[in-house]
C-alpha positions as CSV (number, residue, x, y, z in Angstrom):
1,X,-21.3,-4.7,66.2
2,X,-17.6,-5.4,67.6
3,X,-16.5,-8.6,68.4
4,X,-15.3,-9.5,72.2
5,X,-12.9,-12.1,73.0
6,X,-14.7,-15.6,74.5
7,X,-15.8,-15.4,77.8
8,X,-16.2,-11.6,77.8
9,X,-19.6,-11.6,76.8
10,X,-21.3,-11.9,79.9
11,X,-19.9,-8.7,81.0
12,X,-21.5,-7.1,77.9
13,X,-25.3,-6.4,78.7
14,X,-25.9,-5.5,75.5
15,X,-25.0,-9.2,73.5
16,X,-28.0,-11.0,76.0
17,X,-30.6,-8.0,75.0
18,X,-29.2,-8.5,71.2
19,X,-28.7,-11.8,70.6
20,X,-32.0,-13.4,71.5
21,X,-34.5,-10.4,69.8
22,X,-32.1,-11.6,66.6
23,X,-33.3,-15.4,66.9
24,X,-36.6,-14.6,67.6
25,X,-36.7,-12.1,64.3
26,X,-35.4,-14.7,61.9
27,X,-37.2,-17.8,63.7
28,X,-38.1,-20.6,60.7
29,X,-36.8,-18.5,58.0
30,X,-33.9,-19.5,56.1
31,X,-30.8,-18.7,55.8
32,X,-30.0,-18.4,52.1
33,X,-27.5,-15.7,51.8
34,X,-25.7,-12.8,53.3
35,X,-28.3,-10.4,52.2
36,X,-30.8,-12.5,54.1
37,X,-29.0,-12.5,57.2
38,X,-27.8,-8.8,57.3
39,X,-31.8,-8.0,56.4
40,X,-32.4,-10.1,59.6
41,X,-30.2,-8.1,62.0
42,X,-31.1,-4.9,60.5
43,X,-34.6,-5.1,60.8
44,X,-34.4,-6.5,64.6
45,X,-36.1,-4.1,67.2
46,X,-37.2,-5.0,70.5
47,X,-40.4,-3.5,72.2
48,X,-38.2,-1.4,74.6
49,X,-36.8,0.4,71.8
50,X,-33.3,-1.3,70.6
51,X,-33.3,-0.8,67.0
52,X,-29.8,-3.4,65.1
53,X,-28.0,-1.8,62.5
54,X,-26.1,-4.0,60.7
55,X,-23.6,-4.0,57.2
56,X,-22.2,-7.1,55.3
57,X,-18.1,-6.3,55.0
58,X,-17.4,-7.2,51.3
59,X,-13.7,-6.7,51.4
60,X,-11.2,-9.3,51.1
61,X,-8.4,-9.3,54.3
62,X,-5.1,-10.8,54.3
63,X,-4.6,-13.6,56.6
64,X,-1.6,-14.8,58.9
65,X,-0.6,-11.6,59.6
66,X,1.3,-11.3,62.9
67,X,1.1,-8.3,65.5
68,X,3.5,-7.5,67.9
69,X,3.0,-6.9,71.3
70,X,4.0,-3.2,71.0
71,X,1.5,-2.7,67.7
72,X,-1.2,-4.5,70.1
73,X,-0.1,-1.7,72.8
74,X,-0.7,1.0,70.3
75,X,-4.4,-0.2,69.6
76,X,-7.0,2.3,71.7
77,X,-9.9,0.3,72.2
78,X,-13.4,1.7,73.4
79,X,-15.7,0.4,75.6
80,X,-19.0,1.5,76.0
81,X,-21.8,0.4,79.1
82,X,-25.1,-0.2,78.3
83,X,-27.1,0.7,80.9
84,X,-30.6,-0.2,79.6
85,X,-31.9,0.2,76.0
């Protein structure tokens, strides 16, 4: 799952198909760890066929780093339309 800047997300069909077959899958079950929740999203499926995959990231990331405007430049970033699931 990628991450899109606020406001974006109601151009991406995808995240309102997602998001609420997720809160119906873990409705009145806890929270208790990351396991728990990435065994959540995993095992979300919808009746029209979207099947979640999902992976805890373990690693550690540095923070307050700062990227230029040309490093930004230099990022390719793919977008993908979902049209239907």
């Amino acid at each position: 799952m990628c991450h899109f800047s606020p406001g974006t997300s109601k151009w991406n069909n995808i995240e309102h198909r997602m998001f609420p077959a997720i809160t119906q899958n873990r409705r009145s079950r806890p929270l208790v760890s990351h396991e728990v929740i990435v065994n959540l999203i995993s095992n979300t499926t919808t009746q029209t066929g979207l099947r979640i995959e999902a992976d805890l990231d373990a690693n550690l990331y540095p923070v307050g780093i700062k990227v230029t405007d040309d490093e930004l430049a230099q990022v390719c970033i793919e977008t993908h339309s979902f049209h239907g699931e």
